[in-house]
N, C-alpha and C positions, 0 to 999 in steps of 0.2 A: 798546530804543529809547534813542537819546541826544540832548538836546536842547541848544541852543547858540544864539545868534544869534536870538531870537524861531523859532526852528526846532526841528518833532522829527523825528527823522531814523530812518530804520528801511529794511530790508532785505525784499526780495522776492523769492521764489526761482518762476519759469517757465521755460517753456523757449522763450517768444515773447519781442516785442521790449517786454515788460513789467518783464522782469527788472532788477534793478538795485538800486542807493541812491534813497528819495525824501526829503523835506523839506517836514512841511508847515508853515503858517501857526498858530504856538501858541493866538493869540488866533481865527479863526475856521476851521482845519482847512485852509483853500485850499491847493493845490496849487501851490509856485512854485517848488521846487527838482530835478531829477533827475540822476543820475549812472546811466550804463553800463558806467564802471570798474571796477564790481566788479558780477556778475552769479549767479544759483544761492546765492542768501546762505540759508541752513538756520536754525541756532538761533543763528546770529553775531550782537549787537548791537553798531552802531554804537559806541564810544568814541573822543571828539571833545578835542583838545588845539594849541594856538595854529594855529588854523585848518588842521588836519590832520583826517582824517576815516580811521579806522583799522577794520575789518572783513573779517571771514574768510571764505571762500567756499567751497563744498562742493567744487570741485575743488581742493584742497590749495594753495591761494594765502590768505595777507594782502595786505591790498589798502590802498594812503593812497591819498586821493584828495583834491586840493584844494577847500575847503569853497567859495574863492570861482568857481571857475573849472567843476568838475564836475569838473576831469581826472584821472585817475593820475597821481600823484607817483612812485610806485615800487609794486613788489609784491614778495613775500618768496614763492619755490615750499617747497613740504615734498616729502616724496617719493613720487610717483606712490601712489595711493590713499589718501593719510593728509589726510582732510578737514577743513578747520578748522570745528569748531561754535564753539568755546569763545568768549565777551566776552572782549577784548582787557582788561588794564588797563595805564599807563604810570605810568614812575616813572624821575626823575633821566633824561630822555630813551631810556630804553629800552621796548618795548613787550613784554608777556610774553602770550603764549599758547599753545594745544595743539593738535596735530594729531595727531590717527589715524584707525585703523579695522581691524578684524578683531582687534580686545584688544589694539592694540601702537601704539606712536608715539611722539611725543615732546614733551615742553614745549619751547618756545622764549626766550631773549629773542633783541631784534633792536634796531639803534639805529633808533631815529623818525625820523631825518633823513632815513638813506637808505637804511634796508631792512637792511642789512648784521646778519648774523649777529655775536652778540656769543658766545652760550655755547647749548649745546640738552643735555635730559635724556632720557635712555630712558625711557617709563614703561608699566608694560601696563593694562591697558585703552584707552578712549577717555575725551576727556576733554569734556565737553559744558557746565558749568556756565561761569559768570564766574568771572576771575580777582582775586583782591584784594591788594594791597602793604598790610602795615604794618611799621613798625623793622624795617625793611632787611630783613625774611623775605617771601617771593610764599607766597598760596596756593592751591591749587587741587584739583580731588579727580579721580576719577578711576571709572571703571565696576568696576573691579579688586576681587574681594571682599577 
């Protein structure tokens, strides 16, 4: 979950017209936000940054979606079958996360503005946890023994 704007924000993975981004009301739960721009969201949480709304989607897409508006901003694809679980984290405007499946994939970063590939690593396993920045090194782990 990521909370922002008197909002906590979380992912919902169906295959009806339920799926999506919602937002609810931090102080009493209500329901006032929903997005359809990003849909099928698995173990992706929301990571929220100057009203960008950043989360992965089990068909191999990162997804921004404008906080005020609901919309897609942009999407970032991975390559056919490699599904984004992983928490997104951003740092210096770039967004870093992982995509795979079947032991193989890759980390990503990508610029926040506008999706744009910046640098990606080979890595084997899958990668399903949150990502974290500190002094300039990303980190993340991986299924890989």
């Amino acid at each position: 979950m990521g909370i922002n704007n008197g909002r906590v924000y979380f992912g919902n993975y169906s295959d009806g017209p339920v799926s999506g981004v919602y937002g609810l009301d931090e102080t009493d739960g209500t329901e006032g936000w929903f997005s359809s721009a990003a849909t099928h969201i698995w173990d992706s949480s929301p990571t929220i940054k100057d009203g960008r709304i950043f989360i992965g989607v089990r068909y191999n897409r990162l997804v921004a979606i404008d906080e005020n508006t609901t919309e897609e901003l942009w999407h970032f694809s991975t390559p056919s079958l490699t599904w984004v679980y992983s928490t997104a984290a951003i740092h210096n405007q770039a967004v870093f996360f992982g995509a795979g499946r079947a032991g193989s994939g890759y980390f990503y970063a990508v610029d926040a503005t506008d999706g744009s590939e910046i640098w990606k690593y080979p890595v084997t396993g899958e990668i399903y946890g949150s990502v974290a920045v500190a002094n300039n090194l990303v980190f993340f782990t991986t299924t890989d023994e």
